[in-house]
C-alpha positions as a printed Julia matrix, in Angstrom:
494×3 Matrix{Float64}:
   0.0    0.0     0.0
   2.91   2.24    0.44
   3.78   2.24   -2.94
   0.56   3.43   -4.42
   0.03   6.87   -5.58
  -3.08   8.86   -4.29
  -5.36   8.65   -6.6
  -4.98   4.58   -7.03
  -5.29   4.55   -3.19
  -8.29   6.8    -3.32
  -9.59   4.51   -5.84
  -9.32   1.38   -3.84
 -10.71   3.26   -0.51
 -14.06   4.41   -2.22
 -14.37   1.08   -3.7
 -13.88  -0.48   -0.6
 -11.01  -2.88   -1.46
  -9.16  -1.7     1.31
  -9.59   0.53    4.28
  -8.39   3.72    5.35
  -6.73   2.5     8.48
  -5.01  -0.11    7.05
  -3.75   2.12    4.79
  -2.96   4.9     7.63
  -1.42   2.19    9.84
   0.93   0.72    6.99
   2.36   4.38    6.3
   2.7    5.19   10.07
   4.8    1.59   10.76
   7.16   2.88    7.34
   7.61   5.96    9.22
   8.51   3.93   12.19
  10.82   2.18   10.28
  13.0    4.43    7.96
  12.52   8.04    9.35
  14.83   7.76   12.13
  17.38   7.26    9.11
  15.57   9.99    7.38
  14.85  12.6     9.34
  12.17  13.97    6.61
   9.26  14.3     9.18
   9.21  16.71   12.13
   6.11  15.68   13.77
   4.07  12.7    13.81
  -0.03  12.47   14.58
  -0.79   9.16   14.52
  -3.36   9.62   17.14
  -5.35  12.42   14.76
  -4.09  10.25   11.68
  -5.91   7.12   12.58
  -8.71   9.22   13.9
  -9.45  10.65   10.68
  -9.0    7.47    9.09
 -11.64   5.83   11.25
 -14.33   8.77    9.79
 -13.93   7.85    6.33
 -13.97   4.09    6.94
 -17.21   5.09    8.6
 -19.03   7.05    6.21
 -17.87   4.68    3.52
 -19.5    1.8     5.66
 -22.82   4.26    6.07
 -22.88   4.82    2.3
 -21.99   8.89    2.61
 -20.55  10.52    0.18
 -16.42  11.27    0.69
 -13.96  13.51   -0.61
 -11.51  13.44   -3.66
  -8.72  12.34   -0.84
 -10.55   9.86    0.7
  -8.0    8.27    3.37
  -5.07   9.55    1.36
  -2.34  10.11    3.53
  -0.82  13.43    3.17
   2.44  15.31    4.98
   2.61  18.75    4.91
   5.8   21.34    4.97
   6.29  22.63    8.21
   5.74  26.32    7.28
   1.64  25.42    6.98
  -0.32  25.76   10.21
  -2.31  23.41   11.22
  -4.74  23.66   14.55
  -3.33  22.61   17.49
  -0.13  20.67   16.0
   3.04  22.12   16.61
   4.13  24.02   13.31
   8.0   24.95   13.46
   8.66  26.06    9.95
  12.05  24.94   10.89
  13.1   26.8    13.49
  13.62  27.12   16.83
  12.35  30.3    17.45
   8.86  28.76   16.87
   9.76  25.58   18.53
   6.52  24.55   20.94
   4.08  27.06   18.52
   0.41  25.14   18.4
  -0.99  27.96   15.88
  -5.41  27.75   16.66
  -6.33  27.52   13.3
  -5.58  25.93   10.11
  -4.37  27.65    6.77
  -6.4   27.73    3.79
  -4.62  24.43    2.44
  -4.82  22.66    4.94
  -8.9   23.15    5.87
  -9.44  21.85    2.43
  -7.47  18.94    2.73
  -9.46  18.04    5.59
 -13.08  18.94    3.48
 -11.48  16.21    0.78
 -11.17  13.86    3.6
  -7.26  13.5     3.15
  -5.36  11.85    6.19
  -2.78  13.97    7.81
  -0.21  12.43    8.9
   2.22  14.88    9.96
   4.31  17.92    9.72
   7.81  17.38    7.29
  11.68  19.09    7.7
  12.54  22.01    5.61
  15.04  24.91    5.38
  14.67  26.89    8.2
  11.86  29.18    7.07
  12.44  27.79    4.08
  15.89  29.89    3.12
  18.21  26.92    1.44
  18.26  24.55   -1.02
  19.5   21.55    0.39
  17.16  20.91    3.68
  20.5   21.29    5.92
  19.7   24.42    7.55
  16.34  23.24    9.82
  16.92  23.77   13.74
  16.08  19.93   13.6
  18.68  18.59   11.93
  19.12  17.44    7.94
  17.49  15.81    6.11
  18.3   13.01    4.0
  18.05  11.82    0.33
  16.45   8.3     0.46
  18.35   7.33   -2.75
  21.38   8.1    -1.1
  21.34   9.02    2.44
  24.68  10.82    2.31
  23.09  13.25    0.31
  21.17  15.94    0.77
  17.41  15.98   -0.95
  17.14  19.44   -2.12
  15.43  22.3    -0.14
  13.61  23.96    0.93
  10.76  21.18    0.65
  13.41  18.39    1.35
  11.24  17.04    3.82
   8.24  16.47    1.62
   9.98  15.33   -1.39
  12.05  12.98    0.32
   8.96  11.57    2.54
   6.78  10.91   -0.76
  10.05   9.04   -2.53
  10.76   6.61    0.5
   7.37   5.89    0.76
   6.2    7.61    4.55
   2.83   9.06    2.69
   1.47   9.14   -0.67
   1.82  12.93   -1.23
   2.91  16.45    0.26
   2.36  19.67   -0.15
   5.69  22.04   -0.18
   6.28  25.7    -0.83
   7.99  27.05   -3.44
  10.1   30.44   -3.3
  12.92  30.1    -5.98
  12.38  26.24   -6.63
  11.84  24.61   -3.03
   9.54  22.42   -4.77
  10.67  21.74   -8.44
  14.48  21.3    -6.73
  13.96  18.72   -4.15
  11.24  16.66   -6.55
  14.33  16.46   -9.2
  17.24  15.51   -6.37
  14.54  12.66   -5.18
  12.57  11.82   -8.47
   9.24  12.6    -7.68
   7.15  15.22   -9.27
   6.62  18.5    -8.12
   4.33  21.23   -9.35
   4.48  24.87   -8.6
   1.15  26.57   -9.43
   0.96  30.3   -10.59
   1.36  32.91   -8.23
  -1.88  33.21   -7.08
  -3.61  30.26   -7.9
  -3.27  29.08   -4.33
  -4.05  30.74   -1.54
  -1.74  31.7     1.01
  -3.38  32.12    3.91
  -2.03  30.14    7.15
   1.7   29.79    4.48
   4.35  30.95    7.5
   5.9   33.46    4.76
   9.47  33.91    3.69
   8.56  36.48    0.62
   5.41  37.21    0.05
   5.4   37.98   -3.52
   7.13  34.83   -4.76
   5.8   32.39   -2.22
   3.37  29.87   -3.54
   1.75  26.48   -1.94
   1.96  23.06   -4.75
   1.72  19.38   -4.27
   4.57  16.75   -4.95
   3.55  13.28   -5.82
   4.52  10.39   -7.04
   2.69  10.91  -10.49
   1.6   13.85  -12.46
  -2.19  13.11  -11.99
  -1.68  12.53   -8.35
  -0.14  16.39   -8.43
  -3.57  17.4   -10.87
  -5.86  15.76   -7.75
  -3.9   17.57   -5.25
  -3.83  20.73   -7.13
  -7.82  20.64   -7.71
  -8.77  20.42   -3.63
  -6.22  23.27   -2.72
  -6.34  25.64   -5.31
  -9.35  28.08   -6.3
 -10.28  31.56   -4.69
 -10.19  32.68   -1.38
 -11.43  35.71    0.25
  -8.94  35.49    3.18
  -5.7   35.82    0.54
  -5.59  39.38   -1.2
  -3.4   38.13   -3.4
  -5.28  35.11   -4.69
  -6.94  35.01   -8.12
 -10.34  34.48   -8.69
 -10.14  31.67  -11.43
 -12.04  28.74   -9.89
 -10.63  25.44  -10.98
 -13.3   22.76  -12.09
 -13.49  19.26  -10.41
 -11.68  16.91  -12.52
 -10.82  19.42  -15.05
  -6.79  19.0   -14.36
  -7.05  15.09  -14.0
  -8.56  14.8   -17.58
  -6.1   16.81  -18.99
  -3.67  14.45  -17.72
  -5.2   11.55  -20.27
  -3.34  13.01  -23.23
  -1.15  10.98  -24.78
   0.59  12.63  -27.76
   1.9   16.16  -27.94
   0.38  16.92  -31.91
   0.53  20.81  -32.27
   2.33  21.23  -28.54
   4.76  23.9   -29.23
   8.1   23.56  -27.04
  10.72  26.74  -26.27
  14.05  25.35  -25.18
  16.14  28.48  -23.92
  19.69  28.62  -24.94
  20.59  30.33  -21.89
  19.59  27.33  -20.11
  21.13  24.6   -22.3
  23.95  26.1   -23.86
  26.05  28.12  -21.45
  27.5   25.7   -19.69
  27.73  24.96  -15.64
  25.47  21.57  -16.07
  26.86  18.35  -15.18
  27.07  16.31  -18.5
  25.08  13.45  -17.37
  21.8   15.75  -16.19
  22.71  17.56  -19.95
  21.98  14.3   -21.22
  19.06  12.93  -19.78
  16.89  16.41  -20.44
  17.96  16.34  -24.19
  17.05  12.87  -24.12
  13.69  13.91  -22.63
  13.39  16.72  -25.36
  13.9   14.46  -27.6
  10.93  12.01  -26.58
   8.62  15.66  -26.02
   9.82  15.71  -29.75
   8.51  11.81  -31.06
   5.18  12.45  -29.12
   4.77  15.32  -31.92
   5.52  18.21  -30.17
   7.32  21.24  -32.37
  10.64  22.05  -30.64
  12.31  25.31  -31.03
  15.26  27.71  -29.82
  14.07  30.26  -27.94
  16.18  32.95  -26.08
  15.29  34.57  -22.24
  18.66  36.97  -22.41
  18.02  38.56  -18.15
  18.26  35.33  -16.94
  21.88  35.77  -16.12
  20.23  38.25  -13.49
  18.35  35.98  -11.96
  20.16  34.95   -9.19
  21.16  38.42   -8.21
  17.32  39.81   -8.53
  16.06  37.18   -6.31
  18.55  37.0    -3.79
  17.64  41.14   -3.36
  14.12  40.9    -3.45
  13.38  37.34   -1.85
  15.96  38.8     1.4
  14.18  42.36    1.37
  10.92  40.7     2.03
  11.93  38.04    4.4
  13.7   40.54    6.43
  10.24  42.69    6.8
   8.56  39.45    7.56
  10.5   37.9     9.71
  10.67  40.93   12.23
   7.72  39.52   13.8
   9.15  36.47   15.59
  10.6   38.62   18.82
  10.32  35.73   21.33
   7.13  37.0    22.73
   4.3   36.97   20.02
   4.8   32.98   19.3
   5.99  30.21   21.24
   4.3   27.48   23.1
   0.79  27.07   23.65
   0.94  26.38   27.41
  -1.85  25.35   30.22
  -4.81  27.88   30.96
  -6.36  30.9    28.79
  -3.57  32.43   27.65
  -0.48  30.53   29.59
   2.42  32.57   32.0
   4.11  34.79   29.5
   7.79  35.07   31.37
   7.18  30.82   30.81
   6.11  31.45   26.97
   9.1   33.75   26.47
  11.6   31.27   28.15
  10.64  28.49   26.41
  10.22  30.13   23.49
  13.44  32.01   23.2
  16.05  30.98   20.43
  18.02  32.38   18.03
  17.6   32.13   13.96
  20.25  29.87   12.24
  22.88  31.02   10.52
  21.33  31.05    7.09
  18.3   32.7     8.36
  20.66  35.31    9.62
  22.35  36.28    6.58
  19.55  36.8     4.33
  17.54  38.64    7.19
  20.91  41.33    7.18
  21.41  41.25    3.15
  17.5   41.95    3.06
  17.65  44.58    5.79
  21.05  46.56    3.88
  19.29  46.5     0.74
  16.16  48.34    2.41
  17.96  50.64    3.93
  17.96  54.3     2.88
  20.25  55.06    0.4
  20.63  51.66   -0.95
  17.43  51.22   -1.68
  16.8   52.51   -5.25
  20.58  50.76   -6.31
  19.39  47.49   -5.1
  15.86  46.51   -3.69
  14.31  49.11   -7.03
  17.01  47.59   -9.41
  15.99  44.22   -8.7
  12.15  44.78   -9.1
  12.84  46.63  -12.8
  15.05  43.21  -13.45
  12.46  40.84  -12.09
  10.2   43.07  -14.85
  12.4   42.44  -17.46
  12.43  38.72  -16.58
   8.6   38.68  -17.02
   8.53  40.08  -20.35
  11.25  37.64  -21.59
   8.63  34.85  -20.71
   5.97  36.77  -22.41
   7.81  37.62  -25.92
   8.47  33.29  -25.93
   4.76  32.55  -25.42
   3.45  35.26  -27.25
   5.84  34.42  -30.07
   3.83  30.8   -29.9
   4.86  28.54  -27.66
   2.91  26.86  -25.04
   5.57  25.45  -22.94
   9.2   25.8   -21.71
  11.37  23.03  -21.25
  14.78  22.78  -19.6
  16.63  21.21  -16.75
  15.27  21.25  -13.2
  18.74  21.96  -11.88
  22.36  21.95  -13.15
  23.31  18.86  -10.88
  21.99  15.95   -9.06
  22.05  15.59   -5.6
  25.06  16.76   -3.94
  26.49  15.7    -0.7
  25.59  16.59    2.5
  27.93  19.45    4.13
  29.51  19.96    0.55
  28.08  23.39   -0.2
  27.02  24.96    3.59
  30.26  27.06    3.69
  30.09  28.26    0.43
  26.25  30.1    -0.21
  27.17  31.17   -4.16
  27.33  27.33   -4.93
  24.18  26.37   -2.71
  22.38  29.56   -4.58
  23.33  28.29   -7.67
  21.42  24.92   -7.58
  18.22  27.4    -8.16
  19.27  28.88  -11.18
  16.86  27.22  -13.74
  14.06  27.71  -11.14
  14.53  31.12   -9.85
  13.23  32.6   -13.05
   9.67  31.32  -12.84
   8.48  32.33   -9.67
  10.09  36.13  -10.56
   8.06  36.01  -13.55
   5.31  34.25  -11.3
   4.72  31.67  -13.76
   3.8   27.66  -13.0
   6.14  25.26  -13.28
   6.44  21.66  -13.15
   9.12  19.07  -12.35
   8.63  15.49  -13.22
  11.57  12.44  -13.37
  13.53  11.78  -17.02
  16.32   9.82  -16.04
  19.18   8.98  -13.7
  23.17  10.32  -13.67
  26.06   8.67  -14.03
  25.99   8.17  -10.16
  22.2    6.31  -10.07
  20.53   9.7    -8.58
  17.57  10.83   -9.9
  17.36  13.87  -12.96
  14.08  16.51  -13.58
  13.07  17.98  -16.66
  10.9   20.95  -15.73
   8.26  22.46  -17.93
   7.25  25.86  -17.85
   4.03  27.88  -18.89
   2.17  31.18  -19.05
   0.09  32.3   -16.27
  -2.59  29.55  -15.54
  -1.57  26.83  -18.04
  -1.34  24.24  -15.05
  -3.49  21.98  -17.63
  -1.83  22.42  -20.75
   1.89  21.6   -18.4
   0.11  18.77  -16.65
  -1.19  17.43  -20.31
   2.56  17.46  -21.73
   3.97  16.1   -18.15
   1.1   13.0   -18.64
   2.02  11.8   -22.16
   6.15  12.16  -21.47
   4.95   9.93  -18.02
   2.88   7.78  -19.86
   5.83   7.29  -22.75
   8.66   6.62  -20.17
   9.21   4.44  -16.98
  11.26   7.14  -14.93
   8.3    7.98  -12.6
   8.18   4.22  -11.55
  11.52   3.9   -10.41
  12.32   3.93   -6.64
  15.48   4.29   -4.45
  17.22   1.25   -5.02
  18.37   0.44   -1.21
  16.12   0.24    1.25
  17.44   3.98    3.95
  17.39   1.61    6.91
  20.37   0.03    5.64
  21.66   2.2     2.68
């Protein structure tokens, strides 16, 4: 049961073939097993797992009606709150935080009757790329546990590749989802800016931040996209394009790509700076986009050699601003009584950001400051503008998609790149671009490197194509057996 994606273990809950505790239990006894090798969960419910479990078995026994994610079991980042389970986002400056309400994402998880079975590692506030910054320790790649499993959504990606729950839902700043579904094969689907809310998202920056599933298929990613996305009148900043029921599943039935018109960006391929074997497997995966009957063209996006820089200003600016809240006194843990002692909230609550956390808060905070602000923080936002219309002269020019590598390398080792940042920023730099130009983006398996680890191709779109990227992820899926592979040795022992 621990192998099956969520909609084939939907399937076989509504139809009755097996139940949603069994199913529960056998995830809970895998995280029992391998996370303690892992590392990729933070907090496990069983009790509220098992209990939410029972209700579906129930209702199905009663002959109610259940939800899309009937006894699914889902893991969620640590930077969503959830009512009344700790929620960290990583750090120890929240450590003991039971937030009294549940985000946006998660309350509809719970409508589609998904099981929840816990809260998963991640960056500290989800600043790094390689899940080694969290205040509770790193976490590991299960197809190599001496290596790291990308960031910031390590956690989740690495949880739905060894098997601990069918899917998770990540955030994605600069590639925290897209990066860590490549380094563990999975896929991983960043929606448009927008297109999810972000209420009850712990925020790192507020304009690039953006809630999206991984999974172990590309239709499991359509189902999870379909229950959280939609308006909602708590987010400001979330669009009001409804998505239909089903309508991203059945766009996931294509099969051939006739009339699919595919960019491939020169700056991406053709500069250099990717490992030969991950150069390799995307052309290879071009080439099948290609024999499914897509069109493939050059296309050019000449600012994205300012990427890195623009995000780096802009993504540290706002985290600085929104980070200022955490003082010690305003969060902490939820203690005994109405409102709890709070000289016992602020001792127990009191710790100090990591050093990653740290250096972006003070390159954020000197870019803000007066005087600097027009050279860097302004500069930045007229980049990130140029960025977007780079993106809009491809698809107006006719494409429909983008494809290119996820990220220039394959997992790297643990410890290899913490003392040098440039390097660890630099495993975003096919990524970055996209949530800049606030585009969706998606990240699906198309091969392995010379060392056995896992290789993404990532597809880009316009503004709300999420079907027409989902369509072209199916048929690639559907063509190739790279989504079916799993980590060759078992973590317990690897």
């Amino acid at each position: 049961m621990t192998d099956l994606g969520a909609s084939d273990l939907a399937g076989r809950i509504r139809a009755r073939e097996v139940t949603a505790q069994a199913v529960t239990r056998a995830h809970l006894d895998r995280i029992a097993a391998l996370d303690s090798t892992l590392n990729s969960f933070i907090t496990v419910d069983a009790e509220g797992a098992l209990a939410s479990a029972r209700q579906v078995d129930q209702r199905l026994e009663r002959g109610e009606p259940v939800g899309p994610l009937c006894g699914v079991p889902v893991a969620l980042k640590d930077n969503l709150v959830t009512a009344g389970i700790e929620t960290t986002a990583g750090s120890r400056v929240l450590r003991g935080w039971r937030p009294p309400y549940d985000g946006t994402v998660v309350a509809r998880l719970r409508a589609a009757d998904a099981v929840l079975l816990g809260k998963l590692n991640m960056d500290e506030f989800a600043m790094g790329s390689s899940c080694e910054s969290s205040a509770h320790g790193p976490c590991r790649n299960p197809w190599d546990t001496g290596r790291v499993p990308g960031g910031s959504s390590g956690g989740a990606a690495a949880a739905v590749a060894a098997g601990l729950c069918a899917a998770a839902l990540g955030t994605d700043t600069g590639g925290s989802i897209r990066q860590p579904a490549s380094f563990c094969g999975v896929v991983g689907l960043k929606p448009t800016y927008g297109r999810v809310s972000r209420m009850g998202v712990i925020a790192f920056a507020s304009s690039l931040d953006q809630v999206g599933p991984l999974a172990r298929t590309v239709r499991d990613c359509a189902l999870l996209l379909e229950v959280i996305g939609g308006p909602d009148v708590k987010d400001s900043t979330c669009l009001p394009a409804p998505l239909q029921p089903g309508s991203l599943q059945q766009a996931c039935q294509r099969r051939e790509l006739k009339r699919l018109r595919v960019g491939i960006p020169r700056e991406y391929l053709d500069q250099g700076g990717l490992e030969p074997s991950v150069e390799r497997a995307v052309r290879e995966a071009i080439a099948t986009l290609a024999e499914l009957g897509a069109e493939v063209r050059d296309v050019s996006l000449p600012h994205t050699r300012y990427a890195i820089a623009a995000y780096y200003l802009i993504a540290t600016a706002e985290a600085s601003s929104n980070l200022a809240r955490y003082d010690g006194v305003r969060f902490g843990p939820t203690l005994p009584g109405a409102r709890g002692n709070l000289d016992q909230m602020y001792s127990a609550s009191r710790g100090e950001f990591g050093a990653e956390v740290k250096r972006r808060i003070m390159l954020g905070t000197f870019a803000l400051c007066a005087g600097y602000h027009d050279a860097y923080y302004g500069r930045a936002q007229r980049v990130r503008a140029l960025i977007q219309r780079d993106f809009q002269r491809v698809f107006d020019g006719g494409c429909d998609v983008i494809a290119c590598p996820t990220s220039p390398c394959s997992a790297f080792r643990l410890g290899q790149r913490l003392d040098d940042p440039l390097q660890m920023y630099l495993a975003d730099i096919f990524t970055i671009s996209c949530n800049l130009a606030g585009l969706p983006g998606l990240a699906l398996p198309c091969g392995l490197c010379d060392e056995g680890l896992p290789v993404g191709l990532q597809l880009l779109g316009p503004p709300l194509s999420e079907a027409t990227l989902l369509g072209a992820g199916a048929a690639y899926e559907h063509a190739t057996a790279w989504h079916t592979l799993r980590p060759p040795l078992d973590p317990v022992t690897s």
